[in-house]
MIKE-382133 format. One record per residue (C-alpha): residue in one letter; x, y, z. Coordinates in pm, whole numbers. Example, Ala and Ser with C-alpha at 12.3 -4.5 7.8 and 13.67 -1.06 7.14 Angstrom:
2
SITE   bami       c1       c2       c3
SITE      A     1230     -450      780
SITE      S     1367     -106      714
This chain:
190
SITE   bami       c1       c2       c3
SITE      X     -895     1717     1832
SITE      X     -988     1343     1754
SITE      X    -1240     1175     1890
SITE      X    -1182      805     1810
SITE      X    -1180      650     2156
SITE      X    -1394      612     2477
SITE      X    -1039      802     2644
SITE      X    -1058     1062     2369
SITE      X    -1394     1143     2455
SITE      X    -1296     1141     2825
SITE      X     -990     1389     2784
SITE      X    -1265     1627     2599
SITE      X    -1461     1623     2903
SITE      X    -1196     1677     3130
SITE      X    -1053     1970     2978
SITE      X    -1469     2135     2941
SITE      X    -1466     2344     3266
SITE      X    -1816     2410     3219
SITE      X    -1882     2029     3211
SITE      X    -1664     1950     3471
SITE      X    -1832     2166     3681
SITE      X    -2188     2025     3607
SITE      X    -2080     1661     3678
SITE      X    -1887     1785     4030
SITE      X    -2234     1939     4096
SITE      X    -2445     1611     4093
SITE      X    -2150     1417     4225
SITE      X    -2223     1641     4524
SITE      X    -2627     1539     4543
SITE      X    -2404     1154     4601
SITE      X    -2742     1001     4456
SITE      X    -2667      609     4387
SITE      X    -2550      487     4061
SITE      X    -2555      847     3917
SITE      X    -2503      981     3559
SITE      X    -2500     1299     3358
SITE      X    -2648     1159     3020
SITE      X    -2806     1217     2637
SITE      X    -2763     1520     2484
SITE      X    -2480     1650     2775
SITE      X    -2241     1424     2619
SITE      X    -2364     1363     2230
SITE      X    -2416     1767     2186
SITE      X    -2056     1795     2299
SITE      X    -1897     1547     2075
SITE      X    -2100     1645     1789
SITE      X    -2038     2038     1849
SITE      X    -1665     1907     1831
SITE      X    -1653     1760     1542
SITE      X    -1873     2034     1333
SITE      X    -1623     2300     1439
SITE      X    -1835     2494     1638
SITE      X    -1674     2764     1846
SITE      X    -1980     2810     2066
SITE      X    -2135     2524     2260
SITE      X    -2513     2432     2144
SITE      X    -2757     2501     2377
SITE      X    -2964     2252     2532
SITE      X    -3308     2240     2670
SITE      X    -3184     2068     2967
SITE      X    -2870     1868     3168
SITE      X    -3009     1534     3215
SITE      X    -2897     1351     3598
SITE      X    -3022     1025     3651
SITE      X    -2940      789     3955
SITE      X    -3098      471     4047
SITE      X    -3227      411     4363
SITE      X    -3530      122     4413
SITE      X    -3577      181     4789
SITE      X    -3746      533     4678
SITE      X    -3902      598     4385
SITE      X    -4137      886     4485
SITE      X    -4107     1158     4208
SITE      X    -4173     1446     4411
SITE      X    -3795     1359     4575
SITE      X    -3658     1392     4222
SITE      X    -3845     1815     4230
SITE      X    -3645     1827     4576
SITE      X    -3314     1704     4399
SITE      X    -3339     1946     4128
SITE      X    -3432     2269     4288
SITE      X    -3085     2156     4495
SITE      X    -2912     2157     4234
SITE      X    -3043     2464     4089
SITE      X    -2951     2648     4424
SITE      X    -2623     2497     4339
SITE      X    -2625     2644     3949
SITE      X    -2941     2847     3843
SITE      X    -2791     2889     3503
SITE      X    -2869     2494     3414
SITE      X    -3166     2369     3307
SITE      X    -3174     2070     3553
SITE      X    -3380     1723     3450
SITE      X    -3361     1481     3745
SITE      X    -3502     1160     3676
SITE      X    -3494      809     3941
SITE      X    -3416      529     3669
SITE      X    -3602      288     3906
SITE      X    -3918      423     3857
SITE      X    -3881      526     3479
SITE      X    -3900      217     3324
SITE      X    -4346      280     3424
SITE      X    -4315      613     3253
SITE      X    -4162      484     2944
SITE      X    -4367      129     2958
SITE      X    -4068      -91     2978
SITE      X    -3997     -361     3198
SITE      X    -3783     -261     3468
SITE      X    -3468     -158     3464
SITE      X    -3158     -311     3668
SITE      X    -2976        4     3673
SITE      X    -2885      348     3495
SITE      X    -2686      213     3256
SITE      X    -2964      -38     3177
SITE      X    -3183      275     3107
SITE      X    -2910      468     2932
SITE      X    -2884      131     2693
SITE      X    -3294      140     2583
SITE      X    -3268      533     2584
SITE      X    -3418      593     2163
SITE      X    -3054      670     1971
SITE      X    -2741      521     2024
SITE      X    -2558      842     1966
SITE      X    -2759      983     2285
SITE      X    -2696      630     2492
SITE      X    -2401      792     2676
SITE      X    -2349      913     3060
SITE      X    -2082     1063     3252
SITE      X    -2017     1002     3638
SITE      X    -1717     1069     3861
SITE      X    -1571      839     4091
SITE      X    -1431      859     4415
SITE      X    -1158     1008     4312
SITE      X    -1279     1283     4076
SITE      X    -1196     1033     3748
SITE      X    -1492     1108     3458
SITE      X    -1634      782     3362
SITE      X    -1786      723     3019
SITE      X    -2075      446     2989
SITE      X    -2163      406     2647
SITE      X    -2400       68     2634
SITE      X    -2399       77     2254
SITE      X    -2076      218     2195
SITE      X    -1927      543     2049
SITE      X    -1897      455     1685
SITE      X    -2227      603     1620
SITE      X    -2195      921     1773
SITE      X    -1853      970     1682
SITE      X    -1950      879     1320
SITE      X    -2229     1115     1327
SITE      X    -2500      877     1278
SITE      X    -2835      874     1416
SITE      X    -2951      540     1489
SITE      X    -3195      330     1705
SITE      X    -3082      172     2001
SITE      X    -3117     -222     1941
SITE      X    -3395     -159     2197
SITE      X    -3612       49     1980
SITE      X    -3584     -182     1671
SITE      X    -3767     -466     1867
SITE      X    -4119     -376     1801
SITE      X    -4346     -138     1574
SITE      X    -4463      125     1858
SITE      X    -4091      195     2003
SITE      X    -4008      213     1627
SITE      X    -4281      483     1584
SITE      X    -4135      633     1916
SITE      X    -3822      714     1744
SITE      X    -3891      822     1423
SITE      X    -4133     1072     1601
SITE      X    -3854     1159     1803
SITE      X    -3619     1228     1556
SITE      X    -3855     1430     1363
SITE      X    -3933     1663     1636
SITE      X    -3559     1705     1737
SITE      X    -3452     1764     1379
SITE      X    -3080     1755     1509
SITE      X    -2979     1800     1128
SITE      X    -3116     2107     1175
SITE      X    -2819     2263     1414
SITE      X    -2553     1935     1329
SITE      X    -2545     1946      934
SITE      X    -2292     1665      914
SITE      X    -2499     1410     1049
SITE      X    -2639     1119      913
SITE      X    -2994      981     1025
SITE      X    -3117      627      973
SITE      X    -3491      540      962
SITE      X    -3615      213     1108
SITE      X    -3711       54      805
């Protein structure tokens, strides 16, 4: 299959039953401006285009909504454990993008896709949603060259200053994606 285009990339969704069925399950949650993000969407590509037969595990399926008039985390706990009463076999991550932005020492963010856009790689910077009518939606704030490319890269976000710099090479160190994706290509802030 080739993944060239934010529509290729949405037809490889679509025809993922598994991932279908993960984004109909938040969809149901309705949360406002919500997303299935990071490593749901970058794992797929890149599993894609390494050949891979088997789909990588991951250490969890990242949902995140944005919702200012309640930003209490313990409503995020109450979100997943519905959604794992929905699907106990994922490894649910529910995060309110209007409060996040204190956890990650940013300024705040104006939406999801504002948070998807200073999220560390570019190649992770990616989210899924549904609309109303059951069409998958790609956001992909710093495009899909990257990711289709197989190239690990800062956001433009984490390039700005020294200590989000040190944030990602730490980061991409620890996740030692090259590791599992042997085709990829990993760029150090210099």
């Amino acid at each position: 299959m080739k993944l060239e285009t934010e529509e290729d990339i949405i037809q490889l969704i679509k025809e993922d039953e598994w991932m279908m069925g993960i984004l109909q399950t938040a969809k149901f949650l309705r949360l406002p401006d919500w997303w299935v993000c990071a490593g749901f969407v970058r794992s797929k590509i890149w599993d894609i285009l390494h050949g891979f037969t088997e789909r990588t595990p991951m250490p969890d399926v990242d949902v995140v909504y944005f919702d200012m008039s309640c930003v209490d985390e313990e409503v995020e706990k109450q979100l997943e454990q519905k959604l794992k009463e929905m699907n106990s076999t994922i490894p649910w991550s529910v995060k309110n993008q209007a409060r996040m932005h204190i956890i990650n020492n940013n300024q705040p963010y104006s939406s999801s896709v504002d948070a998807i856009s200073k999220f560390p790689e570019t190649a992770t910077a990616l989210g899924l949603t549904l609309d109303k009518q059951n069409n998958v939606i790609l956001t992909a704030p710093c495009g899909i060259q990257d990711v289709i490319n197989m190239e690990v890269k800062p956001t433009p976000y984490f390039t700005e200053d020294t200590e989000r710099a040190v944030i990602y090479e730490d980061r991409i160190t620890k996740k030692n994606w090259k590791q599992t994706w042997n085709q990829l290509k990993v760029y150090h802030i210099k």
